[in-house]
C-alpha positions in Angstrom: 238.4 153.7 -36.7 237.1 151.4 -34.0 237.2 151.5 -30.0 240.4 148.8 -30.4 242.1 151.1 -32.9 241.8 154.2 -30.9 243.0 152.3 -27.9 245.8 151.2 -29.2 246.9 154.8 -30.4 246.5 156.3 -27.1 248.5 153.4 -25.9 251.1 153.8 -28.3 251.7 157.4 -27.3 251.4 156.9 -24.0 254.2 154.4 -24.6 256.2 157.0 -26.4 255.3 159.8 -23.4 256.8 157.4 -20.6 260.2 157.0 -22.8 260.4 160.7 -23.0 259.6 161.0 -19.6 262.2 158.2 -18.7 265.3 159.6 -20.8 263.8 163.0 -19.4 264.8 161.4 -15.8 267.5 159.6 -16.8 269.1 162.9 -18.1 268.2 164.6 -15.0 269.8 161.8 -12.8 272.9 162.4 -14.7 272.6 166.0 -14.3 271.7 165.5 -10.8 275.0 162.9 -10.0 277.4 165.9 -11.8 275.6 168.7 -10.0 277.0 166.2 -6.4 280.4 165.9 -8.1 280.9 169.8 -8.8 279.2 169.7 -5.0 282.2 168.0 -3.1 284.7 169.4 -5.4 284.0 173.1 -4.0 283.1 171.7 -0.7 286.8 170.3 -0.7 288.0 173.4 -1.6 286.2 175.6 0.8 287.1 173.1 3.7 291.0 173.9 2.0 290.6 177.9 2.1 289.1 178.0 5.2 292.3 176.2 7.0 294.7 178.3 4.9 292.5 181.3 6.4 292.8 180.0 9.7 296.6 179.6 9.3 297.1 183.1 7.9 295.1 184.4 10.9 296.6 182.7 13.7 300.3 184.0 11.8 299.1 187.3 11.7 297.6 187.3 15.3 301.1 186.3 16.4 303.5 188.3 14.0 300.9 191.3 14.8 301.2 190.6 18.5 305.1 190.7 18.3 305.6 193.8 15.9 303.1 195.6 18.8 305.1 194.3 21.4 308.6 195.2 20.0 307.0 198.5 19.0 306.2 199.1 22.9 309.5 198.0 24.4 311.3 200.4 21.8 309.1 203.5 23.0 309.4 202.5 26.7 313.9 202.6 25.7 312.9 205.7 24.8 310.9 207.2 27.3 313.1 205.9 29.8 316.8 207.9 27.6 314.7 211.0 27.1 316.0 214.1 28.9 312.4 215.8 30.5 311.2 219.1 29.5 311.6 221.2 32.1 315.4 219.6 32.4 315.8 220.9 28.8 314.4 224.5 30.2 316.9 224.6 32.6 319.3 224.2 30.4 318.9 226.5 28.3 318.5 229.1 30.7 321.9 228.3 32.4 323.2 228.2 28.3 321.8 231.6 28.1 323.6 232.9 31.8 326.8 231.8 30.5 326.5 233.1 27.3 326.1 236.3 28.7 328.8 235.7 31.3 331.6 234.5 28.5 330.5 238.1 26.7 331.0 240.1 29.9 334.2 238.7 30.7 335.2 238.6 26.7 334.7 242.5 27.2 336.3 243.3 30.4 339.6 240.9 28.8 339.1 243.2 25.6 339.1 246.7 27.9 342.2 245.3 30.1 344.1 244.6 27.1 342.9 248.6 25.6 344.2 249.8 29.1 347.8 247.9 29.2 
């Protein structure tokens, strides 16, 4: 084989290398132009869930907010109705005086009945 022969080969497969090399880059430009696609289609859809996350806070900041606030003005109602402690004390100890008393006086009626 002569010098024109062999140059021509290593032409001719340097012709088929650069084909490869451009269907190689033509298949990664495709791949490459679908990768930017599947980019901008979850792009669009974070941009979506992060204003439906930023609705659902601001709701809950507010619905939170009032529940908190409805929950304080029903325990202030009832701090403000509840009898005190030592009121209940009391009372109870006057309860108990009477008690007594009511027995007392049911047994002196019972002993004035006995003695008529």
């Amino acid at each position: 084989m002569n010098n024109e022969e062999r140059i021509l080969q290593i032409l001719e497969r340097q012709e088929k290398t650069l084909e490869k090399h451009g269907e190689m880059l033509e298949k990664h430009g495709e791949m490459l132009e679908k990768h930017g696609e599947m980019l901008e289609k979850l792009t669009a859809t974070v941009d979506r869930i992060q204003i439906d996350v930023s609705g659902i806070k601001v709701r809950l900041d507010v619905e939170v907010k009032q529940q908190f606030d409805l929950l304080a003005e029903g325990q202030q109602i009832i701090r403000e109705t509840m009898v005190p402690q030592s009121r209940v004390e009391e009372l109870e100890a006057d309860v108990s005086v009477l008690k007594t008393a009511v027995r007392m006086l049911s047994q002196d009626v019972a002993e004035l009945k006995k003695a008529q």
